[in-house]
matplotlib code that plots the C-alpha trace (Angstrom):
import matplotlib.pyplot as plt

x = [66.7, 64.7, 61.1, 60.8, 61.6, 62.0, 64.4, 66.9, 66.3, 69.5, 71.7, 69.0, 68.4, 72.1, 72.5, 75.5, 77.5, 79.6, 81.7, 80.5, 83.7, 84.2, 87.4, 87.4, 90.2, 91.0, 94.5, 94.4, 93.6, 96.8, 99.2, 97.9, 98.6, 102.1, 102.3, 101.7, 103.9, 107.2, 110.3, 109.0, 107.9, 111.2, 110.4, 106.9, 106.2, 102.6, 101.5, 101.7, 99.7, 96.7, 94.9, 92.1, 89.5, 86.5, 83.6, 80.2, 77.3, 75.4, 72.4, 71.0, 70.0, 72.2, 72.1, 73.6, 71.8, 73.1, 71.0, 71.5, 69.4, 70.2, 68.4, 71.4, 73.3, 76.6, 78.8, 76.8, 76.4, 79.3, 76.9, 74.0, 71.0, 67.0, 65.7, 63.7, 65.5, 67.4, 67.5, 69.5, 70.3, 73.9, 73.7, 73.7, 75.8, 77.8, 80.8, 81.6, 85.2, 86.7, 90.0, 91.5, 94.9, 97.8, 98.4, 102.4, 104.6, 105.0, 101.1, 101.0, 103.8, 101.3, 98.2, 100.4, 101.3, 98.2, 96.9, 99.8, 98.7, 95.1, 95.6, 97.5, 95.4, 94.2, 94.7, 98.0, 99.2, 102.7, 104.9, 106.0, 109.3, 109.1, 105.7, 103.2, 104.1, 101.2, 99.2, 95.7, 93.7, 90.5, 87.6, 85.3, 81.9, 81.9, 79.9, 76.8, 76.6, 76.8, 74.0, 71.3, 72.3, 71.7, 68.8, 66.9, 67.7, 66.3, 63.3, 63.0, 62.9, 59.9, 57.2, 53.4, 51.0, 47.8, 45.8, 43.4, 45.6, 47.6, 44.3, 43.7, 47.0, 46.3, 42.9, 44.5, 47.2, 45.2, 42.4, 45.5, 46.6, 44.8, 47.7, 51.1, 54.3, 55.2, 57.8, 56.0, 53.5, 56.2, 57.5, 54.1, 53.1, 56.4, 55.5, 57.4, 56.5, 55.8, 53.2, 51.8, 51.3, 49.0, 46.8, 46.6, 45.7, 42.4, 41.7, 43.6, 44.3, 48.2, 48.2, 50.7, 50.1, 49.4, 50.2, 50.2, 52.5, 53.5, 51.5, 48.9, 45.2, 42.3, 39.4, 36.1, 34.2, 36.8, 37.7, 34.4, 34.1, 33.8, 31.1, 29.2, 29.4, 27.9, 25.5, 24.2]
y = [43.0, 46.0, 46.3, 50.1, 51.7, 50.3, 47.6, 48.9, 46.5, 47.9, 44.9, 42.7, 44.4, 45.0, 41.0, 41.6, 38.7, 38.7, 36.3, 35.8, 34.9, 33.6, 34.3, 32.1, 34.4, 37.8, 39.2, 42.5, 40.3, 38.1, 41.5, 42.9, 40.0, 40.2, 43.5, 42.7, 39.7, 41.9, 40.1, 36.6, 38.4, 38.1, 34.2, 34.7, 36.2, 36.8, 34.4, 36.0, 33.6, 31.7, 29.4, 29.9, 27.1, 27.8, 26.2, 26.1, 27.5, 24.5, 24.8, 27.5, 31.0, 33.4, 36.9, 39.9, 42.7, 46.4, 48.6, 51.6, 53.1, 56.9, 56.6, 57.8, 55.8, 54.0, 57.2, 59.6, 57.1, 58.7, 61.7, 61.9, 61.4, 61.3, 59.6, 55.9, 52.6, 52.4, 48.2, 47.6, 44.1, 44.5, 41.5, 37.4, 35.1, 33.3, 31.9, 30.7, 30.6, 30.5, 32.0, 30.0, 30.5, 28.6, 25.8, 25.9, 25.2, 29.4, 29.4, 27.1, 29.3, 32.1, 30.7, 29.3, 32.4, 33.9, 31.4, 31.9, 35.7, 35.3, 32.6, 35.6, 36.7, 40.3, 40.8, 39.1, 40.3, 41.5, 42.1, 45.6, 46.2, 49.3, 51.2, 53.3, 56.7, 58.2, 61.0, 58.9, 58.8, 57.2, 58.7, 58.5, 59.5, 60.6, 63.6, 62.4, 60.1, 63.3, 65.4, 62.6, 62.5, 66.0, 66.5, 63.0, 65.3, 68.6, 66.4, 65.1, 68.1, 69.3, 70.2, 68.5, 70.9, 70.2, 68.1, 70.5, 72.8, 70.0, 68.9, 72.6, 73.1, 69.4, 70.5, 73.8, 72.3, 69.4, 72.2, 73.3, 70.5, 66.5, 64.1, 64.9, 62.9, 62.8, 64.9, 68.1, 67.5, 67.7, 71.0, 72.0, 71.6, 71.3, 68.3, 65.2, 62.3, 59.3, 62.0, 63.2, 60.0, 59.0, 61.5, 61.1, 57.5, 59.2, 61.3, 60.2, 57.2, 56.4, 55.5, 52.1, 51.7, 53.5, 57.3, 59.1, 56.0, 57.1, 60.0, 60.7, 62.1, 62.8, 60.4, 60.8, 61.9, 64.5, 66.0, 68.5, 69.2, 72.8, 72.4, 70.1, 72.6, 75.3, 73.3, 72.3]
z = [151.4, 151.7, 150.3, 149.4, 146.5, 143.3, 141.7, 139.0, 136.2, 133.9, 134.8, 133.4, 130.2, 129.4, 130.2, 132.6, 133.8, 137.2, 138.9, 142.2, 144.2, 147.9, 149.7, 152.7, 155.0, 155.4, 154.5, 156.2, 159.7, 158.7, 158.1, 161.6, 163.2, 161.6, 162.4, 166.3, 166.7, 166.6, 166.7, 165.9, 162.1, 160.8, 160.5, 159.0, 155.7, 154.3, 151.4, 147.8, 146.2, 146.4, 145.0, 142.5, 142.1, 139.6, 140.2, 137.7, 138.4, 138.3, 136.9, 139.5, 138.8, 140.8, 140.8, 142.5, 143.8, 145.4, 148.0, 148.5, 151.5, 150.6, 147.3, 145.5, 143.2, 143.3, 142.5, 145.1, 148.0, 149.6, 150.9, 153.0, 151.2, 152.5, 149.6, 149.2, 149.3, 145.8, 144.6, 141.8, 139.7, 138.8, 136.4, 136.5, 137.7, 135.1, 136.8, 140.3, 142.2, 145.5, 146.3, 149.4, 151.8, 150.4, 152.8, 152.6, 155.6, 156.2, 156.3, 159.1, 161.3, 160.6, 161.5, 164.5, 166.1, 165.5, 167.9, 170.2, 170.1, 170.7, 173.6, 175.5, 178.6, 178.6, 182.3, 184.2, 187.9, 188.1, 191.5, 192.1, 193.1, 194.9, 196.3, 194.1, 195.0, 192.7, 193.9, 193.0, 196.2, 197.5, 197.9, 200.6, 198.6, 195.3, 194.0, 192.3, 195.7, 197.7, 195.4, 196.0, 199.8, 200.0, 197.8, 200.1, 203.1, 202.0, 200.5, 204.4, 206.0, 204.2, 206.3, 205.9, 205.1, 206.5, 203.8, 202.8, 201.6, 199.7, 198.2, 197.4, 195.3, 193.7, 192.4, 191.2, 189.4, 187.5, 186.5, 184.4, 183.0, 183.2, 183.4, 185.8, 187.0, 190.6, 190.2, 188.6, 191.5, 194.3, 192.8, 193.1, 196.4, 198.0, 199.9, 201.0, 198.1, 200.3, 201.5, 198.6, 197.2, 200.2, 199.0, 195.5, 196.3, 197.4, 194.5, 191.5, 189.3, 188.3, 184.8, 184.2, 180.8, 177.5, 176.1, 179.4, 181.4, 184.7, 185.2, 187.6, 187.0, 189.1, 189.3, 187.7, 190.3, 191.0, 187.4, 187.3, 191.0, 190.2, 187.7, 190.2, 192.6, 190.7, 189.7, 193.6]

ax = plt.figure().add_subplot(projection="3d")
ax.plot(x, y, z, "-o")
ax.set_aspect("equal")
plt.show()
């Protein structure tokens, strides 16, 4: 249960009693599954009734509680609301009962073929009789595979600049802006990565951890080179 908002105390005040109930099977599941079957339903009928067994309360304190996480109340949680967590005590529990599956000879075929049903495999193999004659045909490569092939060559046959002017176009770029992926830097200097990363190794620091993860920034002695050379 949630711990924002406040707790509805109205079912307390108007001492409200509900029956807490337990249904130990679901009906709707049992009608699918009659549903499903197909010819074999004719022999199965869903039960009509079902035993009710009260039970006390026992001496414990029981109570029932509703959240609503829209903050709206019963009748308006059908829309979309922003608000806090809305707890409410709908009352006390006076009375205990359990409503249990009739366990008659029909019951039994049911719960039978539901088995039956669910022991089916999903997947079975099945001998064709005559040749696929579909128009579904392999494919060597598929498109996404052929993109990256194309875009790992064009990345190859970039040229090294001399490392001057990479460094150059590095210092440029990070007087702009401290912290950048590999991939901003590559569209920057149009080099090949494996190359550019050799020389960031030499001036910068790639950050592993923390807000700027995976990013790369220049090293201290590097991040006011221009001041330091004014200042010589």
């Amino acid at each position: 249960m949630s711990d924002k908002g406040e707790v509805d105390l109205t079912g307390a005040k108007q001492n409200t009693g509900v029956w807490l109930v337990k249904v130990s099977f679901t009906l709707n599941e049992e009608l699918t599954t009659i549903d499903t079957i197909g010819e074999k339903s004719s022999v199965v009928r869903a039960p009509r009734e079902h035993p009710f067994t009260l039970q006390t309360v026992g001496g414990q304190t029981l109570a029932v509680f509703t959240e609503n996480s829209s903050g709206q109340s019963d009748a308006e949680a059908g829309g979309s609301g922003t608000g806090p967590d809305k707890i409410a005590l709908e009352g006390v529990v006076v009375q205990r009962a359990e409503c249990r599956p009739a366990v008659s000879e029909n019951y039994m075929k049911l719960k039978k073929l539901q088995i039956e049903e669910l022991s089916k495999p999903l997947r079975f193999s099945q001998q064709l009789d005559k040749a696929v004659t579909t128009n579904y045909k392999p494919v060597a490569n598929h498109a996404y595979n052929l993109d990256y092939e194309k875009k790992k060559k064009e990345e190859g046959k970039r040229a090294r600049a001399d490392k001057q002017q990479v460094l150059d176009m590095l210092f440029s770029a990070f007087e702009k802006h401290q912290f950048y992926n590999i991939k901003d830097l590559v569209d920057i200097t149009k080099q090949p990565v494996i190359y550019l990363k050799e020389i960031l190794r030499d001036i910068g620091i790639y950050n592993i951890k923390g807000t700027h993860k995976n990013t790369w920034e220049l090293k201290p002695e590097y991040r006011h080179y221009q001041n330091e050379e004014k200042s010589d």
